[in-house]
N, C-alpha and C positions, 0 to 999 in steps of 0.2 A: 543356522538360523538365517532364514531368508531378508532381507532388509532393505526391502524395494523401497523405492520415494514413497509408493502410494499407502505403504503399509505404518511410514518413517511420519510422513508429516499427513495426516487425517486431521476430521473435522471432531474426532469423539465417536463416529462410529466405528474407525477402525477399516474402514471399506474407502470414503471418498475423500481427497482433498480437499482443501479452502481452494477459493480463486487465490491465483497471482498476478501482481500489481503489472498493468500492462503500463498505464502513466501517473505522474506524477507532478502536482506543484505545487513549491511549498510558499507559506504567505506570512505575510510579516507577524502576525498574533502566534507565530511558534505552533499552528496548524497543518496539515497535508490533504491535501485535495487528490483523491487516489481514486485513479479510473481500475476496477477490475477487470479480470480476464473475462466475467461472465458480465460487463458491464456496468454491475453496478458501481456507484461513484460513494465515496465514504468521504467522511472530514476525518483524520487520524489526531488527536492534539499531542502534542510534542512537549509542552510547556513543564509536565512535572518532571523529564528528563534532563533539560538545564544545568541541575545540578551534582548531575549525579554520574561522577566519573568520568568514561569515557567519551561523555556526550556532552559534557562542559564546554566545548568548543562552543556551543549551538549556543551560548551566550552573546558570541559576535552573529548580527543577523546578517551580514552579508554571507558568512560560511555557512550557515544554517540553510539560506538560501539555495545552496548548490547542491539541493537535492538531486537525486538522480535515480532510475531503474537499472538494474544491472540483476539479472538472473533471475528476475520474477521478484522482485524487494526491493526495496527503496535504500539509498547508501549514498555515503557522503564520499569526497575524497581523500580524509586520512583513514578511509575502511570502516567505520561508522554502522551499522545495519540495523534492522532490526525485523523479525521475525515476521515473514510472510503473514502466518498464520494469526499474530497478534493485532497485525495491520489491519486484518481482515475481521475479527472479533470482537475486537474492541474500537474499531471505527463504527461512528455516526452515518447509517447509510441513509443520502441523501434524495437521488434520485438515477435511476438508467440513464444509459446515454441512447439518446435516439440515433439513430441511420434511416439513410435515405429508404432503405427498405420495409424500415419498421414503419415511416410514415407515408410510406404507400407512393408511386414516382406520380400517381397524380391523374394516371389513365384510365380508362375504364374497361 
C-alpha cells in the first residue's frame, strides 16, 4: 500500500491537502493567529486544551506563548503539536494576507 503524505493527510477528498502553517502567534486569550501556506490567516483557540493532558503546560501563559512552526504545524518546546489538518479546519478564517503584488506596485 502506497502511503504518500498526499494520500496520508487530505482534506476528505482523498486527492488534495490542507494548507500548512507557514506562521504563527500566539496571544494571551489562549488563541493562534496562523498565517497559512495558501495564505489565508485563521484564529485557532487553544483554550479548551488547558486542561487536558499533555497541553496542561499552556496553563502557564508565558510557555503557551512560545509557540512556534516547525514542519508545517504549530509546536511548543516540550514537543506539544497539534495537527496540521485540525489547525486548518477548525480555525476562524480571518482574512488573506496581502503582498505587494496582490496590491498592484502602484504603476500603470
Amino acid at each position: 500500500m502506497d502511503l504518500t503524505a498526499d494520500k496520508v493527510c487530505c482534506n476528505g477528498d482523498g486527492m488534495t491537502m490542507n494548507p500548512r502553517v507557514k506562521a504563527v502567534v500566539a496571544k494571551v486569550d489562549y488563541t493562534l493567529e496562523i498565517t497559512f501556506t495558501n495564505r489565508e490567516v485563521g484564529i485557532f483557540d487553544c483554550s479548551h486544551l488547558i486542561t487536558f493532558g499533555v497541553f496542561k503546560e499552556f496553563e502557564d501563559i508565558h510557555y503557551f506563548m512560545r509557540a512556534h512552526v516547525e514542519h508545517g504545524t504549530v509546536v511548543w518546546p516540550h514537543e506539544q503539536d497539534i495537527c496540521p489538518d485540525t489547525l486548518y479546519q477548525d480555525s476562524t478564517k480571518v482574512a488573506p494576507v496581502s503582498t505587494e503584488r496582490d496590491l498592484g506596485s502602484g504603476r500603470e
